[in-house]
N, CA and C atoms as an extended XYZ file, in Angstrom:
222
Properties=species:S:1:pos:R:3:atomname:S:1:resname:S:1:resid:I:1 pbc="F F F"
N        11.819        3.392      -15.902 N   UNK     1
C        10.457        3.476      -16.416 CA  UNK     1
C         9.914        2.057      -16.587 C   UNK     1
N         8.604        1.657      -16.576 N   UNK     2
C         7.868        0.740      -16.452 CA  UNK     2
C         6.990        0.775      -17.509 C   UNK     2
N         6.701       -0.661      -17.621 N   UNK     3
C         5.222       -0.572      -18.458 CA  UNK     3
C         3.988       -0.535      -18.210 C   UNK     3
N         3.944       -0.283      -16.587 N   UNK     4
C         2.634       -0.259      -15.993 CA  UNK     4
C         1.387        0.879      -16.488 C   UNK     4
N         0.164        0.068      -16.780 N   UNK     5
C        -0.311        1.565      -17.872 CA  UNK     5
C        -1.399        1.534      -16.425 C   UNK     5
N        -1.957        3.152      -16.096 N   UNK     6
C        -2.597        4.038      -15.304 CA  UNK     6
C        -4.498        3.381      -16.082 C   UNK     6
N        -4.968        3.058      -15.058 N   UNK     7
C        -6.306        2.714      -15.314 CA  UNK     7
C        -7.179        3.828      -14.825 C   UNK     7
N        -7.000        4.913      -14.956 N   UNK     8
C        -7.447        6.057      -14.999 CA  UNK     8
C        -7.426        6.648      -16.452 C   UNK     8
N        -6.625        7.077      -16.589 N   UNK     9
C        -6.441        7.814      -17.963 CA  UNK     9
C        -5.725        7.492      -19.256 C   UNK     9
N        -4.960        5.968      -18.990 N   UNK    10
C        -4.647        5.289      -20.114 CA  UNK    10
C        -3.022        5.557      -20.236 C   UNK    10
N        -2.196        6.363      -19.269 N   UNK    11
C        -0.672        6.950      -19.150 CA  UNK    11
C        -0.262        5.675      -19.221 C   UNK    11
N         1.256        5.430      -19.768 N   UNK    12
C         2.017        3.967      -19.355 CA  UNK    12
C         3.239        4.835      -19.358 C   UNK    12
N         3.869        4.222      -18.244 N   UNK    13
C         4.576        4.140      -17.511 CA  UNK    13
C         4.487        5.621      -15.989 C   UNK    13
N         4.151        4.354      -15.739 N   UNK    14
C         3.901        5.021      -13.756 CA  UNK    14
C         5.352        4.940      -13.317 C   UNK    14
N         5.206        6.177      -12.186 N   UNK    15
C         6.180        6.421      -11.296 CA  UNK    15
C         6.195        5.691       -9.778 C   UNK    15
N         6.928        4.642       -9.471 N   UNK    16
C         7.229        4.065       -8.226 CA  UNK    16
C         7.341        4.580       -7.050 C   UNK    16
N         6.822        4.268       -6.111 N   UNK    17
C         6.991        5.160       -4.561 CA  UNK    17
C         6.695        3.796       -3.729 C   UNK    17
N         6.004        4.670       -2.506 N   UNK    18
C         5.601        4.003       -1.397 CA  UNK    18
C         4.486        4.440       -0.337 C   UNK    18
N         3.810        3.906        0.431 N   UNK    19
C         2.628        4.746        1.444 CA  UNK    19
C         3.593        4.892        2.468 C   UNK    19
N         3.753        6.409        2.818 N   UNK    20
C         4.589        6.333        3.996 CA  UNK    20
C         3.735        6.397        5.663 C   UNK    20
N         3.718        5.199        6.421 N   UNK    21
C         3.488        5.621        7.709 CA  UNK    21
C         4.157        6.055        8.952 C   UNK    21
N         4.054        7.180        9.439 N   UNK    22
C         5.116        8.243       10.590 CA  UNK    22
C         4.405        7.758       11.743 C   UNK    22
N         2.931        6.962       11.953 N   UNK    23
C         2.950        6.905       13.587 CA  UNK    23
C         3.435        6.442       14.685 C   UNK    23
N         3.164        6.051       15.592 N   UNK    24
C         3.752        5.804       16.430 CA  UNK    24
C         4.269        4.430       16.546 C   UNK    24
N         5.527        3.803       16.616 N   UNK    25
C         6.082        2.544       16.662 CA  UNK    25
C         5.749        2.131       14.789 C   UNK    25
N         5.707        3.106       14.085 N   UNK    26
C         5.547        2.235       12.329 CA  UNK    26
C         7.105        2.137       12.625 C   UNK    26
N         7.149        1.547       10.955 N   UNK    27
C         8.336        0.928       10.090 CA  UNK    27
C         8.438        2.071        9.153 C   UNK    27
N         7.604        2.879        8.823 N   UNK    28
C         7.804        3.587        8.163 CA  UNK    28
C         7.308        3.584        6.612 C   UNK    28
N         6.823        2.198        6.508 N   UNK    29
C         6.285        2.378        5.298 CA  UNK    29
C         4.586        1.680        5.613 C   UNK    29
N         3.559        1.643        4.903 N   UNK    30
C         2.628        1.179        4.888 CA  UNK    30
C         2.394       -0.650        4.931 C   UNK    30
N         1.605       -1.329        5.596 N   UNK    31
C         1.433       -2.641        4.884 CA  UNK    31
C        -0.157       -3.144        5.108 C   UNK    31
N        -0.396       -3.868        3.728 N   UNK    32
C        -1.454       -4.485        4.408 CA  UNK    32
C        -1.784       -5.924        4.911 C   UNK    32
N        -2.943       -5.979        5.704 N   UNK    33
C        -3.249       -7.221        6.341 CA  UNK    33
C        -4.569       -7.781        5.722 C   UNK    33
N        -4.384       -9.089        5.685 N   UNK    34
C        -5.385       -9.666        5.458 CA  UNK    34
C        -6.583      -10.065        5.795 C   UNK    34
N        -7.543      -10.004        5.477 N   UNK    35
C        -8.984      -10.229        6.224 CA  UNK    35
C        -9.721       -8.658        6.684 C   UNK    35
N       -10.783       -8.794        7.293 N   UNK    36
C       -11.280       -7.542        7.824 CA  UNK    36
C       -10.751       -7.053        9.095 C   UNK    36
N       -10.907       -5.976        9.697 N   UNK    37
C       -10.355       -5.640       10.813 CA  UNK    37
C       -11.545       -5.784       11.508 C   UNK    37
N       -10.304       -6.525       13.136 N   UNK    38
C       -11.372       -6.778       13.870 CA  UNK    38
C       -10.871       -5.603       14.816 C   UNK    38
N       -11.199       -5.055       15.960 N   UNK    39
C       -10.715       -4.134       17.249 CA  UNK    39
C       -10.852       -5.286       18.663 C   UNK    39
N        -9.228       -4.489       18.855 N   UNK    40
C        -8.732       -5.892       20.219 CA  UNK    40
C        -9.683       -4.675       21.243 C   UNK    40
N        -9.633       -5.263       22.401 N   UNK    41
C       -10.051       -4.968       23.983 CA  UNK    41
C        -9.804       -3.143       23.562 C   UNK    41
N        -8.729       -2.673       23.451 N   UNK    42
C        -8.655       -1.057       23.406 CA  UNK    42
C        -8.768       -0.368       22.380 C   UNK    42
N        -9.427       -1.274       21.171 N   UNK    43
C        -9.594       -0.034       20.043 CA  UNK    43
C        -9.074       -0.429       18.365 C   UNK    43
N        -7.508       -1.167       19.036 N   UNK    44
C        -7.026       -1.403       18.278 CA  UNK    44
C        -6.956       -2.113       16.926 C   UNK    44
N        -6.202       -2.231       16.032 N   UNK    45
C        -7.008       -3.492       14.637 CA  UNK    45
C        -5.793       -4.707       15.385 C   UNK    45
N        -7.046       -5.992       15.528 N   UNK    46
C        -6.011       -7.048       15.752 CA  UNK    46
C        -5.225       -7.568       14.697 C   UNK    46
N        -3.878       -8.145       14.845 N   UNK    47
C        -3.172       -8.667       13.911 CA  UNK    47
C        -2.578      -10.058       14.265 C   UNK    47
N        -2.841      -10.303       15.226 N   UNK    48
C        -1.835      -11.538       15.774 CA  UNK    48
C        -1.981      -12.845       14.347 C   UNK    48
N        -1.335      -13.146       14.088 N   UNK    49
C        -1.179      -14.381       13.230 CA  UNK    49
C        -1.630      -14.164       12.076 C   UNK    49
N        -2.392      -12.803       11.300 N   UNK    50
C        -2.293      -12.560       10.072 CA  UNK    50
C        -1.548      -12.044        9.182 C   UNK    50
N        -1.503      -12.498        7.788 N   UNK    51
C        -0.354      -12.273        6.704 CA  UNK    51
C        -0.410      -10.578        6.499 C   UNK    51
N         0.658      -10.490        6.287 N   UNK    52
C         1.182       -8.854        6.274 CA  UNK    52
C         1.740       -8.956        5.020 C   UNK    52
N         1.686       -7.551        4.403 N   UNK    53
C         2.379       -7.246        2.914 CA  UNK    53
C         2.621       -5.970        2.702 C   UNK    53
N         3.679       -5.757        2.372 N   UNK    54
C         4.485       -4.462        2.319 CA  UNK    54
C         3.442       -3.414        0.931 C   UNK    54
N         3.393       -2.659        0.980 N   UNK    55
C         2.308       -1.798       -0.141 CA  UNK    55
C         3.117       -0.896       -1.197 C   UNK    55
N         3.433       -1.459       -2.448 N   UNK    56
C         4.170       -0.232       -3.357 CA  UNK    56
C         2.706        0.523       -3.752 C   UNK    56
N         3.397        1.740       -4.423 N   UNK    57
C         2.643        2.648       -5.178 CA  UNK    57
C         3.164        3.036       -6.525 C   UNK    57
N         2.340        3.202       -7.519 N   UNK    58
C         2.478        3.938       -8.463 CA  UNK    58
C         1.963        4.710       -8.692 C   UNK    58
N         2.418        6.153       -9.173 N   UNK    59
C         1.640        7.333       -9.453 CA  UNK    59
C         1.529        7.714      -10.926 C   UNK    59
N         0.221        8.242      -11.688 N   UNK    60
C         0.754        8.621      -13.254 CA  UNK    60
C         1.059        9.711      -12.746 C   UNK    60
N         2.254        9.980      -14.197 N   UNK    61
C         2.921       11.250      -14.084 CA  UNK    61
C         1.740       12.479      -14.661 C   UNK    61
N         0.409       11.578      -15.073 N   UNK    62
C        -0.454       13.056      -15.859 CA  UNK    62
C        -1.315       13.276      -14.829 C   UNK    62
N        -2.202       12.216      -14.459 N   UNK    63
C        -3.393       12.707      -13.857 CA  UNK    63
C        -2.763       12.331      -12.206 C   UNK    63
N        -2.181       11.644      -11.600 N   UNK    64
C        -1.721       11.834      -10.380 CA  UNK    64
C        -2.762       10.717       -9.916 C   UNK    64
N        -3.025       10.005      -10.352 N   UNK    65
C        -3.971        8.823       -9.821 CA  UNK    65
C        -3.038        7.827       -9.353 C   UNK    65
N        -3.534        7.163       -8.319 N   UNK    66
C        -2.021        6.113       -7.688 CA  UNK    66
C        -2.629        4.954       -7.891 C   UNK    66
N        -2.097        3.829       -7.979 N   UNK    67
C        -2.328        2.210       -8.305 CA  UNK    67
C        -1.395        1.732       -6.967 C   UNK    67
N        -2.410        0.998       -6.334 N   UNK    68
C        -1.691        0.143       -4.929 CA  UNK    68
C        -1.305       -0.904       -5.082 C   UNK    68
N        -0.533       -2.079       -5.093 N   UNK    69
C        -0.094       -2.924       -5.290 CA  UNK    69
C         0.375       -3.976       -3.676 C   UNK    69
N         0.065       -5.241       -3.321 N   UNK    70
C         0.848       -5.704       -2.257 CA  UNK    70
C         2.053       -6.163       -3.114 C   UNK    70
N         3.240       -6.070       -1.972 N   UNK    71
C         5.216       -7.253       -2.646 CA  UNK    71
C         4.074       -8.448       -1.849 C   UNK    71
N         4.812       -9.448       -2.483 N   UNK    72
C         5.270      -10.467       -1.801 CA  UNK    72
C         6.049      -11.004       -0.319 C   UNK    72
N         6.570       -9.203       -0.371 N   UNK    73
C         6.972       -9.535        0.655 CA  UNK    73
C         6.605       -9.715        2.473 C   UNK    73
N         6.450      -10.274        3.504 N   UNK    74
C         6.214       -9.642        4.475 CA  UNK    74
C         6.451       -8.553        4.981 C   UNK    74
């Protein structure tokens, strides 16, 4: 348990997870990138040379509201 308090409804202590992504070629978990998305030649969001960050989640256990967070990590 944590002391993270829910800025929704005032709960402390949130439950830890993760954004899970299943598409095609993921890692399996969510991350985000920095800056706005631009679309390469086919559609895509470019990424070449921008910072990446892995995405935790917390959920309250009352109202089910989630708090996103970037790690530090790449």
């Amino acid at each position: 348990m944590n002391n993270y308090t829910c800025t929704h409804c005032g709960t402390v202590g949130l439950s830890e997870g993760f954004i899970e992504d299943a598409g095609e070629h993921s890692r399996g978990y969510a991350r985000w990138i920095e800056g706005a998305m631009d679309r390469g030649l086919f559609g895509g969001a470019k990424r070449l040379g921008r910072t990446r960050r892995q995405i935790v989640a917390f959920r309250c256990p009352k109202c089910g509201h989630l708090e996103l967070f970037v790690t530090d990590e790449a």
